[in-house]
C-alpha positions in Angstrom: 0.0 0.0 0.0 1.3 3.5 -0.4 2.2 5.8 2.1 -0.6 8.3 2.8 0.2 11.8 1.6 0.4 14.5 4.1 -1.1 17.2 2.3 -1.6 20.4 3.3 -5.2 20.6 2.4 -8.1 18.9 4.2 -11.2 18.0 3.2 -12.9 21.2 3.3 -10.2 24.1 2.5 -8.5 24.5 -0.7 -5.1 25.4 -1.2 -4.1 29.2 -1.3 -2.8 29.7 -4.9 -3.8 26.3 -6.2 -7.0 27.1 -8.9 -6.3 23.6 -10.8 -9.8 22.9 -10.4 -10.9 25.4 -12.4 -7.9 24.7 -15.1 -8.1 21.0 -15.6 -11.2 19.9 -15.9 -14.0 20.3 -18.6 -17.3 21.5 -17.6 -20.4 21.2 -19.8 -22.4 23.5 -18.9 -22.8 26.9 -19.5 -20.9 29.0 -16.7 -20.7 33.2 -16.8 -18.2 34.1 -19.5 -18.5 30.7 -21.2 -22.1 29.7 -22.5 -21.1 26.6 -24.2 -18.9 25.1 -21.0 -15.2 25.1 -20.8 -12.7 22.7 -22.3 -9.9 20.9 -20.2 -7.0 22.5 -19.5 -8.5 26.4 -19.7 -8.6 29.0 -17.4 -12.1 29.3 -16.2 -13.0 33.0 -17.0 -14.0 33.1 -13.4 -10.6 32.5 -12.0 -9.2 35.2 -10.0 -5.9 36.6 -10.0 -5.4 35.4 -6.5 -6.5 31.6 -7.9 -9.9 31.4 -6.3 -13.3 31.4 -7.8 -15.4 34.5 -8.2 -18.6 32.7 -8.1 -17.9 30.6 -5.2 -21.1 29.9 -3.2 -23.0 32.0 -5.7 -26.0 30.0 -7.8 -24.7 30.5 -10.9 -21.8 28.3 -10.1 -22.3 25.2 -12.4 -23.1 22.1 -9.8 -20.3 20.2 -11.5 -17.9 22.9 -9.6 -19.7 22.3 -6.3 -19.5 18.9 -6.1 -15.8 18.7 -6.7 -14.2 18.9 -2.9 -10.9 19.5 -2.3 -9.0 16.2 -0.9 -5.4 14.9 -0.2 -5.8 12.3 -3.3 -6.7 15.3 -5.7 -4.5 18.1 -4.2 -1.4 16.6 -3.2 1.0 18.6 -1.8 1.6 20.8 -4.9 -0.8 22.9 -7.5 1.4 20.6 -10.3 -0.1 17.7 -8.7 -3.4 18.6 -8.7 -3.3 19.7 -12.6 -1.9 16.3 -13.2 -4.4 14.4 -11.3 -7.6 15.8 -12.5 -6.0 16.2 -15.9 -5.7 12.1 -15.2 -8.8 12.0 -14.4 -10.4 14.1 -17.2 -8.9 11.8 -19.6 -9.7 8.6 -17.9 -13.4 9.8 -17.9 -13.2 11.2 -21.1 -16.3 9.8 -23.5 -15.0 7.3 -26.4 -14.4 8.6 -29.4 -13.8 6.1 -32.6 -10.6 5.7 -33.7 -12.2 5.9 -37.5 -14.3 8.5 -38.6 -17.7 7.2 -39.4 -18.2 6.3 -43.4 -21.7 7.0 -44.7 -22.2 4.8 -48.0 -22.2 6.3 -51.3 
């Protein structure tokens, strides 16, 4: 088994300066400044410069963003970790896409 990280996040506080969970992830709904959702690996428009959330608590907040809670798995120790693991994450729960393009006959 491996050792249990130490992080310096617990299960209710995010990390000062972290904001990977509005970077890594996709979101498919429409959020304020992005109608259409936001692709992995972009800035959320709502991203401060300090790296927190500007709709935090607010109902326009997409419920995807709510229900993703910081933890010592996701936030490791670093903001690099974090990116990587939910960037891991986004790809592992990425929908499948066919490795041929579909042929329509002619």
């Amino acid at each position: 088994m491996p050792p249990a990280l130490t992080a310096t996040v617990s299960s209710t506080d995010c990390r000062p300066g972290c904001g990977a969970c509005c970077i890594a992830p996709s979101i498919s709904s429409a959020l304020p400044g992005m109608p259409e959702g936001k692709p992995a690996g972009v800035a959320c428009p709502q991203l401060t410069a300090d790296w927190r959330c500007a709709i935090f608590g607010k109902p326009e907040r997409p419920a995807c963003c709510s229900g993703l809670q910081p933890s010592p798995q996701m936030c490791g120790e670093t903001r690099e970790h974090a990116l990587q693991w939910i960037g891991e994450l986004e790809i592992a729960t990425a929908p499948c896409r066919p490795s041929h393009p579909t042929r329509h006959p002619t």
